[in-house]
C-alpha positions as CSV (number, residue, x, y, z in Angstrom):
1,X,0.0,0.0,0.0
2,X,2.1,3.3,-1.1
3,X,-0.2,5.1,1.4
4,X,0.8,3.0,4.2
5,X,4.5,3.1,3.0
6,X,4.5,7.1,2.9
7,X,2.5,7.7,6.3
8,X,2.2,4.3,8.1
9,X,2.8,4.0,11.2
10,X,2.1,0.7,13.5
11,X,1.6,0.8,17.5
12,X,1.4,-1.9,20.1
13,X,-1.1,-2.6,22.7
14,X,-0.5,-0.4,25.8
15,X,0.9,2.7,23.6
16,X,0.2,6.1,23.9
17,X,-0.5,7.8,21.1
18,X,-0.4,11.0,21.9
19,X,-1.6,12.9,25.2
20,X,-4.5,15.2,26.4
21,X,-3.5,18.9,26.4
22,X,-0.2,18.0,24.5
23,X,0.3,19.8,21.1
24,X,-0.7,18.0,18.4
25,X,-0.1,18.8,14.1
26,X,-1.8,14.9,13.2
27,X,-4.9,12.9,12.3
28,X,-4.9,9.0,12.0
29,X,-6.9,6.5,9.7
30,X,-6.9,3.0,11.7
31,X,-6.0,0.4,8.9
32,X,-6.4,-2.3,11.1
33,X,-6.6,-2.9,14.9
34,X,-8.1,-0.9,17.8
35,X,-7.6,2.9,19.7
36,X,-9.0,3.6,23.4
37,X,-9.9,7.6,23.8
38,X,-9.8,8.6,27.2
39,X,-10.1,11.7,29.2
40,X,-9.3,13.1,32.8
41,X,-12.7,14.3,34.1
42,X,-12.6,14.8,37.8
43,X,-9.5,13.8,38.7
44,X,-10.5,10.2,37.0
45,X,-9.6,8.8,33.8
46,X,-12.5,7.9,31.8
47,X,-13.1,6.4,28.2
48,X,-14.6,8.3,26.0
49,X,-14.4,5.6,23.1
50,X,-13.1,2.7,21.5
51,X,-12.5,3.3,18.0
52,X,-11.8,0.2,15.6
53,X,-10.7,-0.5,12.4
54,X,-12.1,2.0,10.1
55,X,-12.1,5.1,12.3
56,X,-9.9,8.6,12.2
57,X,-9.1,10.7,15.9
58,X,-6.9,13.4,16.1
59,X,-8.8,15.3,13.4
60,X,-9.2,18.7,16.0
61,X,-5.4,19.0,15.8
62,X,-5.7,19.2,12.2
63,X,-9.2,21.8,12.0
64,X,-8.2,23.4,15.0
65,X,-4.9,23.9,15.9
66,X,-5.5,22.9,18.7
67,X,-4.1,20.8,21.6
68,X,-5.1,17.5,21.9
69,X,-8.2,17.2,24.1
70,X,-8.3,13.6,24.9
71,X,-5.4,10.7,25.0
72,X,-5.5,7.7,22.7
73,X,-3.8,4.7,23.7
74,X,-3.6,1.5,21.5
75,X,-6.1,-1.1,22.4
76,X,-5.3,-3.7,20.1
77,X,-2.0,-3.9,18.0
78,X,-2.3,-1.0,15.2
79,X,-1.4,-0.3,11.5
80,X,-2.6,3.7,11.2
81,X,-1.9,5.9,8.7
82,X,-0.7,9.7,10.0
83,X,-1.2,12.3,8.0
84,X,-0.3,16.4,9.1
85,X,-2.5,19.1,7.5
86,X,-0.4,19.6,4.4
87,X,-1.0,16.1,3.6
88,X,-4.2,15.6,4.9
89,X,-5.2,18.8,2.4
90,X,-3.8,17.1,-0.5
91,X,-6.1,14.1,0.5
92,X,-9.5,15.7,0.9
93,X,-8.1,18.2,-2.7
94,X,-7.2,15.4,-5.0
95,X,-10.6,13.2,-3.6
96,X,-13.2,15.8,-3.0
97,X,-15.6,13.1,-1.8
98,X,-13.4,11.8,0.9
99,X,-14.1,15.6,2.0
100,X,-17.2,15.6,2.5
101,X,-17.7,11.8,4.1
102,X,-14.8,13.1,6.6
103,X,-16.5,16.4,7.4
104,X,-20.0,13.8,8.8
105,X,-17.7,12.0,10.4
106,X,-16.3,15.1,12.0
107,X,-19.3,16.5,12.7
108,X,-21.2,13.6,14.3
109,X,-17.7,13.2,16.3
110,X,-18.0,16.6,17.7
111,X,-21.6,16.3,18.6
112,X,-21.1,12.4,20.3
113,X,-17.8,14.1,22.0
114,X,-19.4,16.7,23.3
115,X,-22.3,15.0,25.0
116,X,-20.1,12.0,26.5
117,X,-18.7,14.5,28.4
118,X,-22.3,15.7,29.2
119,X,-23.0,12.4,30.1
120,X,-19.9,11.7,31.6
121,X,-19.8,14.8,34.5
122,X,-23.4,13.8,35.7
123,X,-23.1,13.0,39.4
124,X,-24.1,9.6,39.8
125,X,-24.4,6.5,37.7
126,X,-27.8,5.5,36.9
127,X,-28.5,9.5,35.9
128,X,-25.7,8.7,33.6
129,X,-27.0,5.4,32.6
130,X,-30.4,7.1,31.4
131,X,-29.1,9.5,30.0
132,X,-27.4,7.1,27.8
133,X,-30.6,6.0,26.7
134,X,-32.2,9.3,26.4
135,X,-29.6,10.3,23.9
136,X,-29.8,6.9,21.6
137,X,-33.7,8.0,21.5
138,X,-33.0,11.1,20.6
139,X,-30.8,10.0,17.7
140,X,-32.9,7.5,16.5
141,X,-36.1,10.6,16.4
142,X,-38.0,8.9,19.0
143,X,-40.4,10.2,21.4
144,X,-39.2,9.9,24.4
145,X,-42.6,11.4,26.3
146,X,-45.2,9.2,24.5
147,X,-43.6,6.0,24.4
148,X,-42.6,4.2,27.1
149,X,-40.8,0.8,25.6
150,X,-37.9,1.4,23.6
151,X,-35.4,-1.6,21.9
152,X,-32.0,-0.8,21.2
153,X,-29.0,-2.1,19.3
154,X,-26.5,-1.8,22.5
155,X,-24.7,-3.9,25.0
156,X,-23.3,-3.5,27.9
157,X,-19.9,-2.4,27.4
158,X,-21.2,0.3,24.7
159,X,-23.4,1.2,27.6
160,X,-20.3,1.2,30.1
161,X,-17.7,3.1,27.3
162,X,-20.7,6.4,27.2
163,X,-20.8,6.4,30.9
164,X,-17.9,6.3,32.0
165,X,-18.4,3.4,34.1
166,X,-17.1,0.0,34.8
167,X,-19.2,-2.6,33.1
């Protein structure tokens, strides 16, 4: 893959990445393996998300200038691709429709991000728990005043990994 041979990089379980409120210039693409996002709230470390195969963090470095505002440590072994904002432009400018599928992904990213860490600061555990299921409601367009009985596509850790909590 000349990609992977111009802006591969591969991690082992247990590394860091890169750290929360360090400075950061870079974006990865996860080729293959697994990347756990965490984040001091409260003095505690908590995971925000476990990205697999498939998924690109780092991207506020890159539309922000900004430092980093979580850590990511590799979960499972990793083959990533790193790209800075030169080439990262050249990306998104040769494939304009790579563009636009990243600037969703951004987008929902930012809006999941930023109410994790809604869910996240609420003071006890089952508040968080509902709140949990609140949100997936609210996603999925439901209403969550006339209906009482929802089903949804979760399990327990996915539960566990938006609150915060053990499983």
């Amino acid at each position: 893959d000349p990609m992977f041979e111009k802006f591969g990089v591969v991690k082992k379980r247990g590394e860091i990445v890169f750290c929360e409120n360090e400075p950061g210039s870079t974006l990865f693409f996860i080729q293959s393996g697994s990347v756990r996002i965490t984040k001091i709230v409260s003095n505690k470390e908590k995971t925000l998300a476990v990205l697999p195969t498939g998924e690109i963090f780092g991207e506020m470095s890159i539309l922000e200038s900004a430092p980093r505002s979580a850590t990511a440590i590799i979960e499972e072994d990793a083959r990533m691709l790193e790209l800075d904002k030169d080439s990262f432009n050249q990306l998104v400018t040769a494939q304009p429709s790579i563009a636009l599928k990243l600037l969703r992904i951004f987008a929902q990213r930012i809006s999941d991000q930023k109410r994790k860490i809604k869910i996240i600061a609420l003071p006890d555990a089952e508040a968080r728990i509902m709140d949990v299921f609140v949100m997936l409601a609210e996603k999925k367009n439901l209403d969550v005043e006339a209906t009482r009985e929802f089903v949804f596509d979760i399990d327990g850790a996915e539960v566990s990994n938006w609150c915060g909590l053990a499983q």
